[in-house]
C-alpha positions, 0 to 999 in steps of 0.5 A, a space after each residue: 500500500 505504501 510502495 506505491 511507485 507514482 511520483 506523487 505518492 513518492 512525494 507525498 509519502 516520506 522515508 520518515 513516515 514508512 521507518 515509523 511504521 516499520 519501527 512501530 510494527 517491528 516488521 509484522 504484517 498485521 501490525 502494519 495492517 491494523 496501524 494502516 487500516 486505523 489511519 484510514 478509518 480517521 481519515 489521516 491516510 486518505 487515497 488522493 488521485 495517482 497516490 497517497 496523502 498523510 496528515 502527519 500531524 493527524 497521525 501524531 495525535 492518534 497516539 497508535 500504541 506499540 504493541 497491536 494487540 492493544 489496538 485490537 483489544 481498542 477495538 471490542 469498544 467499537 462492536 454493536 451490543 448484540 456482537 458484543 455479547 455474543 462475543 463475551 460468551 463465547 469468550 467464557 467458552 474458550 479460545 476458540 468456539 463453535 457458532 452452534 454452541 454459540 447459538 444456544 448459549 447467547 439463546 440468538 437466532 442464527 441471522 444475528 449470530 452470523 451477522 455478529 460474527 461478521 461484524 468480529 471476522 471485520 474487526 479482526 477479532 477473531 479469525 476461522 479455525 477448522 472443522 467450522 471452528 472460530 478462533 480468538 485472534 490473541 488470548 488478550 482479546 479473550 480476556 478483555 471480552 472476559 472482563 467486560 462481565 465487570 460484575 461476579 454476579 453477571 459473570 457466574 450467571 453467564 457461566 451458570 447459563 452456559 453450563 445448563 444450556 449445553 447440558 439441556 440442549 439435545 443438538 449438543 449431546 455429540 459436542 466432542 468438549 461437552 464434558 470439559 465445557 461442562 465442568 468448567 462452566 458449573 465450577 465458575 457458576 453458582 458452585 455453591 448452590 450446585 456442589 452435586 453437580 460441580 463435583 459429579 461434571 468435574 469427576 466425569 472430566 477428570 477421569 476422560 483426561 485420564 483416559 486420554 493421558 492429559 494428566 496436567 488436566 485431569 488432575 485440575 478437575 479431580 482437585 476441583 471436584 474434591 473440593 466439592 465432594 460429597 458423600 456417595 457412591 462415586 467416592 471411591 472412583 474419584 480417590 483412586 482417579 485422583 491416586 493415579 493422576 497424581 503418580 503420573 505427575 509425580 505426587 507421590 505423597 499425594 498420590 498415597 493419600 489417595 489411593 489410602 482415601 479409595 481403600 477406605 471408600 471400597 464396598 468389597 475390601 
């Protein structure tokens, strides 16, 4: 864009101008990108016929920060209400999310849901994955949209509402992450009025990550469902999953703690 080769882009465009840019984006393209497209939106870069005008004093008092991200993250300011919160749910959901989980969390019909993720895909907010995936474009933008829910209580409503959401929801009974989703949802809920259910998601978590040898987060769940455990007769399943977890992380001393709670718990000793 600013190597045009006419005369008057040339002239109207200095050295000076591009070697701030250069400096300012440290060379990446999509710093110079959003840098470049902020300059259009107000207006001090403006096409001119056969180049380029740039209203350096224009460009000075826009302050651009130097890393982009804060640009970015400037951004989510600027979305309509209704992108906005489609866009916080989906940033409680992860990384990255599905537009057919969205659709149930954010309770929206399908048009809005599309136009809203328009409306992120143009600012560049997030960006499409595989398998009909959207992805964050930074985890900084995720945990700004996070902090929007500025309130505790919004913020385990919303977890309490996708939590129910996905669990009621027969389309989403084949989500290849409902256990996970689930689990961290109903613990960053109302967990204090749901203790059962906190526990019982977390274990059903816990012991799906230890199947699947993601041993960092299997112990993450069964610790979270420890500290709401219950009497029952899944207790014993949760010690000895926790033992094992552990010896695998090597927690011994844990472990031997667990593995001594399973024997306690066991109806056929």
């Amino acid at each position: 864009l600013l190597g045009a080769s006419s005369k008057v882009a040339q002239q109207v465009i200095s050295p000076e101008f591009l070697q701030g840019i250069h400096l300012r984006s440290n060379g990446s393209p999509l710093a110079i990108e959003e840098y470049i497209r902020t300059m259009l939106e107000e207006g001090v870069l403006r096409p001119t016929r056969g180049g380029w005008f740039v209203d350096n004093s224009g460009v000075e008092s826009l302050n651009l920060p130097t890393d982009v991200i804060d640009l970015l993250v400037h951004r989510i300011q600027e979305l309509p209400g209704t992108t906005l919160g489609v866009l916080k749910f989906a940033a409680l959901l992860g990384n990255r999310f599905e537009p057919r989980v969205l659709s149930v969390v954010a309770a929206i019909p399908q048009k809005e849901l599309q136009a809203a993720i328009t409306d992120a895909l143009q600012a560049r907010l997030i960006e499409p994955g595989n398998a009909g995936m959207y992805l964050f474009i930074h985890d900084r933008i995720q945990e700004a949209l996070v902090s929007q829910f500025s309130d505790d209580f919004l913020f385990k409503s919303a977890h309490q509402r996708i939590a129910e959401a996905i669990e009621h929801s027969p389309a989403l009974q084949d989500l290849d992450q409902r256990d996970y989703v689930l689990a961290r949802s109903y613990a960053a809920g109302n967990a204090e009025q749901n203790t059962a259910k906190v526990f019982e998601t977390n274990l059903r978590a816990g012991l799906k990550a230890l199947g699947s040898f993601a041993y960092e987060d299997a112990y993450a769940f069964l610790k979270t469902a420890e500290a709401h455990e219950t009497l029952g007769t899944s207790e014993f399943i949760h010690c000895e999953a926790l033992g094992r977890t552990c010896e695998r992380l090597g927690h011994l001393e844990e472990s031997i703690r667990g593995f001594e709670r399973a024997l306690t718990r066991m109806k056929e000793p």
